[in-house]
C-alpha positions as CSV (number, residue, x, y, z in Angstrom):
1,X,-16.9,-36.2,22.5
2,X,-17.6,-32.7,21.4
3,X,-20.2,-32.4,18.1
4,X,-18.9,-32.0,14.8
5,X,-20.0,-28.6,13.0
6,X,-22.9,-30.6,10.8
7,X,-23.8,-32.3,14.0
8,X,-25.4,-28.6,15.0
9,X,-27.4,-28.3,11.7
10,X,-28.1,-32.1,11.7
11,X,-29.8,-31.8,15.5
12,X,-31.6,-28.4,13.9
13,X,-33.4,-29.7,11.0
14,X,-36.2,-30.9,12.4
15,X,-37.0,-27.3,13.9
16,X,-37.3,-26.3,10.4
17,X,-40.9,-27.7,10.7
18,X,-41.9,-25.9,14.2
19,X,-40.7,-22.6,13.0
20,X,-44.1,-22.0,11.5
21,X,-46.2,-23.7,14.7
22,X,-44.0,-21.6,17.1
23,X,-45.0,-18.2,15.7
24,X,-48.8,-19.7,15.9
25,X,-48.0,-20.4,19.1
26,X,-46.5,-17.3,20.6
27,X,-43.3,-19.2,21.1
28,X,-39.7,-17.9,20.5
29,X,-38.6,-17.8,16.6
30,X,-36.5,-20.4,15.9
31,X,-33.7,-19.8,13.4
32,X,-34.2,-21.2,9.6
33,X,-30.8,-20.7,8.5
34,X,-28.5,-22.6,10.8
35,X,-24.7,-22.9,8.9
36,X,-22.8,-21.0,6.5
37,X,-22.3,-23.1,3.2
38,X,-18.9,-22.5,3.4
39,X,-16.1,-21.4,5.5
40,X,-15.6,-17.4,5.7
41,X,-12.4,-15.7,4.9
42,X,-13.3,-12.7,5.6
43,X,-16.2,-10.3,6.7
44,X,-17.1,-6.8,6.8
45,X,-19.1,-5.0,9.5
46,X,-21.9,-3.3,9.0
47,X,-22.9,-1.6,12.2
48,X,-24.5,1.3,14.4
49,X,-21.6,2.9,16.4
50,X,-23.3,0.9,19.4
51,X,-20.9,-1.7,19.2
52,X,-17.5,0.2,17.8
53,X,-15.0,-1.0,20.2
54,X,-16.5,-4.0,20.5
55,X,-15.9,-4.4,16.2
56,X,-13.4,-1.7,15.5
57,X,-10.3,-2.3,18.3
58,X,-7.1,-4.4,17.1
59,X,-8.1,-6.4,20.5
60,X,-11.9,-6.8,19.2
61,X,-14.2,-8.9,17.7
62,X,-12.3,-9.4,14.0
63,X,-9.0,-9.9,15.3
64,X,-10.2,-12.5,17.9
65,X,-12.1,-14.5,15.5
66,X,-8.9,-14.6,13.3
67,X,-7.1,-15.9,16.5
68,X,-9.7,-18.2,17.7
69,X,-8.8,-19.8,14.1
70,X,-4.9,-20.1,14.9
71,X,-5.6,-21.3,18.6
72,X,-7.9,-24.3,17.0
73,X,-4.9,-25.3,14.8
74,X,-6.7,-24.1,11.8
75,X,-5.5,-22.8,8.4
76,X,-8.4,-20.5,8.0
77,X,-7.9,-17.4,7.1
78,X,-10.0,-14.5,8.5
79,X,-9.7,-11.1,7.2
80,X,-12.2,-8.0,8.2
81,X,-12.8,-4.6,8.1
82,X,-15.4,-2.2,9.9
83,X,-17.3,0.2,9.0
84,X,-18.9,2.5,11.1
85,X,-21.3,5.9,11.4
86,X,-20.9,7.6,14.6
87,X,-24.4,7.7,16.3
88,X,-25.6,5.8,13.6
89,X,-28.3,3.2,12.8
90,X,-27.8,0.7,10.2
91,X,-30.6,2.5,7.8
92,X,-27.8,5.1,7.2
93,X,-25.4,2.6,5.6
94,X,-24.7,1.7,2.1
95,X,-24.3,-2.2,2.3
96,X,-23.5,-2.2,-1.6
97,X,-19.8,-0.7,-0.6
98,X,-19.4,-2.9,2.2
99,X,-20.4,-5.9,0.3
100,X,-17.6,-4.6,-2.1
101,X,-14.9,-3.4,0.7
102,X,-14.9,0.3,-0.6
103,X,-17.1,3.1,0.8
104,X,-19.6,3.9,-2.2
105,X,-20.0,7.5,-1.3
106,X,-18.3,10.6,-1.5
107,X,-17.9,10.6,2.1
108,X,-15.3,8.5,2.3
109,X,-13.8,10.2,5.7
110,X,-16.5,8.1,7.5
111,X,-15.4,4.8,6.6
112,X,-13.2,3.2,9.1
113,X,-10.2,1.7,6.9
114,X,-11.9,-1.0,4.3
115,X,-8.9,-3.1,4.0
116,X,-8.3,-2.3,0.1
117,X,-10.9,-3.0,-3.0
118,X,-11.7,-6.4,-2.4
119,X,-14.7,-8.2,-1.8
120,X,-15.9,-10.1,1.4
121,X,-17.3,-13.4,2.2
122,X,-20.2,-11.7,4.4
123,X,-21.3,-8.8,5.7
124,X,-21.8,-8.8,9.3
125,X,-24.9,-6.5,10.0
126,X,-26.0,-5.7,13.0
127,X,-28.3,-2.8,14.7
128,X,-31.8,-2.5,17.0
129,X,-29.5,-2.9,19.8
130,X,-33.1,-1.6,22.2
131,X,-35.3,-2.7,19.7
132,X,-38.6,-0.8,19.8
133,X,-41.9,-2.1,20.4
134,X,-43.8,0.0,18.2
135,X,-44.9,-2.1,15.2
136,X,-44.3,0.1,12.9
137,X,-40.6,0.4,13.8
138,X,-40.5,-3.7,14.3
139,X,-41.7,-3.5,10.4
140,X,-39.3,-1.4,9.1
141,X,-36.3,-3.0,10.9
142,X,-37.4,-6.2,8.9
143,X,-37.5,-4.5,5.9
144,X,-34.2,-2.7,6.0
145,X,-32.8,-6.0,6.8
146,X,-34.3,-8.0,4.0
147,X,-33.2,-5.3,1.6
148,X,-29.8,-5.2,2.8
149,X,-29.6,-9.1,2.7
150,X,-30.7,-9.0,-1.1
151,X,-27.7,-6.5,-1.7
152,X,-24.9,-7.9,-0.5
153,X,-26.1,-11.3,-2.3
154,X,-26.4,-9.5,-5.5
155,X,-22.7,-8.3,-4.6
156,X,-21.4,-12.3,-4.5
157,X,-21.5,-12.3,-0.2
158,X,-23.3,-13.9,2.3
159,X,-25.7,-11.6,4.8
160,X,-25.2,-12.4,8.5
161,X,-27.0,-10.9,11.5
162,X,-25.3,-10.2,14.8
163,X,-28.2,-10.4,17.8
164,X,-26.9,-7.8,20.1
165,X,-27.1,-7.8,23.9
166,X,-29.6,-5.5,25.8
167,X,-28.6,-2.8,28.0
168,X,-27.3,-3.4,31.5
169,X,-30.6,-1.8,33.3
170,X,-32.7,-3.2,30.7
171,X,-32.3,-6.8,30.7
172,X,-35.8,-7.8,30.1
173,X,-35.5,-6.6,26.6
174,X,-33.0,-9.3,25.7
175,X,-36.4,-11.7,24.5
176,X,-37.5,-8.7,22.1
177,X,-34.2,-8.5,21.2
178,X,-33.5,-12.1,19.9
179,X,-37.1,-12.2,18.6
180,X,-36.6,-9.3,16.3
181,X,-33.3,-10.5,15.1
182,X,-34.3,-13.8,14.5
183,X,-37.7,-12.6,12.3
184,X,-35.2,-10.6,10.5
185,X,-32.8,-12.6,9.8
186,X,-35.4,-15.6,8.3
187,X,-37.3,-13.3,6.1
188,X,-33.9,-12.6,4.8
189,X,-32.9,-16.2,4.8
190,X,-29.5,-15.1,6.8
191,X,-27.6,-16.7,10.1
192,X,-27.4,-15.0,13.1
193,X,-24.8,-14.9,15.8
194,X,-26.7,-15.0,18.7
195,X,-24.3,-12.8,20.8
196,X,-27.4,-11.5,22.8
197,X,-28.8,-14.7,24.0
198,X,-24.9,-15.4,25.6
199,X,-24.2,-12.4,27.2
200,X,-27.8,-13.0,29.0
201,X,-26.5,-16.6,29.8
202,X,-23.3,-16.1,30.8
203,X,-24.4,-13.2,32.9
204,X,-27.4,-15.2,34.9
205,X,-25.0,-18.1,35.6
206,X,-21.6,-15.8,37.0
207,X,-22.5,-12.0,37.7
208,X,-19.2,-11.1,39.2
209,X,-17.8,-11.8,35.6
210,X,-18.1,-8.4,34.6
211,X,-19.2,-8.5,30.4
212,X,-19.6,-4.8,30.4
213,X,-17.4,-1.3,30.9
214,X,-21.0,0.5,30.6
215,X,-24.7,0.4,30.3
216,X,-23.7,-0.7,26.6
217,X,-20.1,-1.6,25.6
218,X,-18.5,-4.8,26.2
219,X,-15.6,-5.3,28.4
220,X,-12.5,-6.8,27.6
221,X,-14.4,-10.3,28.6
222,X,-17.5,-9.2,26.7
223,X,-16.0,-8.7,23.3
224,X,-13.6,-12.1,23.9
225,X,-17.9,-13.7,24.6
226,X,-18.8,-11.8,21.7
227,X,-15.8,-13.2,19.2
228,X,-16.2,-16.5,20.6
229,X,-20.1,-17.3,19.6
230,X,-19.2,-14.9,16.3
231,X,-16.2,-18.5,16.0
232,X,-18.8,-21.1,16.8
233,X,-21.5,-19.7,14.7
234,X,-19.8,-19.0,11.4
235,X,-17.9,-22.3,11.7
236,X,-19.6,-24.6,13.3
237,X,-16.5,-25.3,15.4
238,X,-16.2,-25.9,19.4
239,X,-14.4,-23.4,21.1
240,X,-13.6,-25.3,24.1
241,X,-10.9,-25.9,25.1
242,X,-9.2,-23.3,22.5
243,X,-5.7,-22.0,22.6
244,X,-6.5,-18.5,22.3
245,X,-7.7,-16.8,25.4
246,X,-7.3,-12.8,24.8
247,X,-5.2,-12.8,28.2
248,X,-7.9,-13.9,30.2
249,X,-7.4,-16.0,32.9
250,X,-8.2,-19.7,31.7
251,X,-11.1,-20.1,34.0
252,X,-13.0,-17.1,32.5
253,X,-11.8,-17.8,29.4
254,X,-12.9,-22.0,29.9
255,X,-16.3,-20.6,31.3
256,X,-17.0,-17.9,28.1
257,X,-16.1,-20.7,26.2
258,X,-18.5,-23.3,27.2
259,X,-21.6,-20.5,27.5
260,X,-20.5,-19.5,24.1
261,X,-21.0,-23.3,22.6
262,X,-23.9,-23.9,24.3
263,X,-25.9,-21.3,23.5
264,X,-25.2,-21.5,20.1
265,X,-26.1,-25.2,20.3
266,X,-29.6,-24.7,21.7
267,X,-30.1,-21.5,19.6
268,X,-30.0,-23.5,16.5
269,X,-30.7,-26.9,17.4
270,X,-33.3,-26.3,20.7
271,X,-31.1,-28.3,23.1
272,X,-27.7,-28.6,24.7
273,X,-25.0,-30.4,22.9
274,X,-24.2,-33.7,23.1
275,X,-21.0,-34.9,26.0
């Protein structure tokens, strides 16, 4: 029997209480926030132009979440729009417009198509794709975070964090990674799709699946991983077993499905889901 989305949060709440005793401890950061209150309809991406295809294709992250939806039989509605610097970092963005769907400045050329005037459920943020090990950068990361969070609350949305996946010849980092993302995104009291910590599983267990086109930018296969942990995340749903494979073949698609679900099970709840 596959778990029911409160079945994740259920299993999590007791890590609530480690959270603290793991920092002491020098263990991994375990999430505070694990579910969305309610359902998103819609989402709007905040990102460096590290992960633009991966966001920004008709083929890409948005529009696979959307069909994910339709292949579970759901009425859920997803709508998105991206928004993207090139050769940006997230410090350059104004999260006030894309809490609001409309680019705030004058320089409204860099905005890639806000769909209309209309506000989203979340904002999607993500950036520190290498995250440094200076301190002093670790510091302001969380503080650029925490503002942004604060923003796009005071705008009527819901901050989310997107944990990005280190670069191919740099695999090692993927542990600094999550751990920055996941400081972040409890001192801003926001979820996190933990993207990162599946592309690392998926590609320990099956190398030949190729997740990448570069050192950086997902594949075809990597931005289907990526849409599918963004599905389980936000709604607490199962993938497996869904409809909706992006024209992969349905054992790649079956195997990015079950990495995808089980990382976001022992991500928030600190151990594989139930049979």
């Amino acid at each position: 029997m596959r778990p029911v989305p409160r079945a994740i949060r259920a299993a999590g709440l007791g890590l609530a209480t480690l959270i603290a005793l793991g920092a002491a401890a020098g263990a991994q950061t375990r999430p505070s926030v694990l579910g969305l209150e309610d359902a998103p309809g819609s989402a709007v991406y905040a990102d460096d132009s590290f992960f633009f295809r991966s966001f920004h294709t008709l083929d890409g992250l948005g529009g696979h979440v959307a069909s994910l939806l339709r292949g579970a039989g759901s009425a859920q509605r997803f709508r998105t729009a991206p928004v993207s610097i090139g050769a940006a970092r997230l410090v350059w963005h104004d999260p006030i417009g894309y809490a609001l769907g409309r680019p705030a400045s004058a320089r409204a050329e860099l905005a890639a198509s806000p769909l209309g005037w209309r506000a989203f459920d979340i904002a999607i943020l993500t950036d520190c794709g290498d995250c440094p090990a200076q301190p002093r950068a670790v510091a302001a990361h969380l503080e650029r975070i925490h503002r942004d969070a604060e923003t796009v609350r005071r705008q009527g949305g819901e901050p989310v964090l997107f944990m990005p996946w280190a670069p191919r010849d740099r695999p090692e980092a993927q542990q600094r990674i999550a751990e920055a993302t996941t400081q972040a995104a409890n001192a801003a009291g926001a979820l996190v799709i933990p993207a990162g910590l599946a592309f690392a599983r998926a590609e320990a267990e099956r190398p030949a699946v190729e997740l990448r086109e570069d050192r950086q930018h997902p594949s075809h296969a990597g931005a289907y991983l990526a849409a599918v942990v963004t599905y389980a995340a936000l709604y607490g749903a199962s993938p497996i077993g869904n409809r909706f494979t992006a024209g992969l073949d349905a054992e790649t698609a079956g195997f990015l499905q079950r990495v995808a679900w089980e990382t976001v099970w022992e991500y928030y709840a600190g151990r594989p889901p139930a049979e």
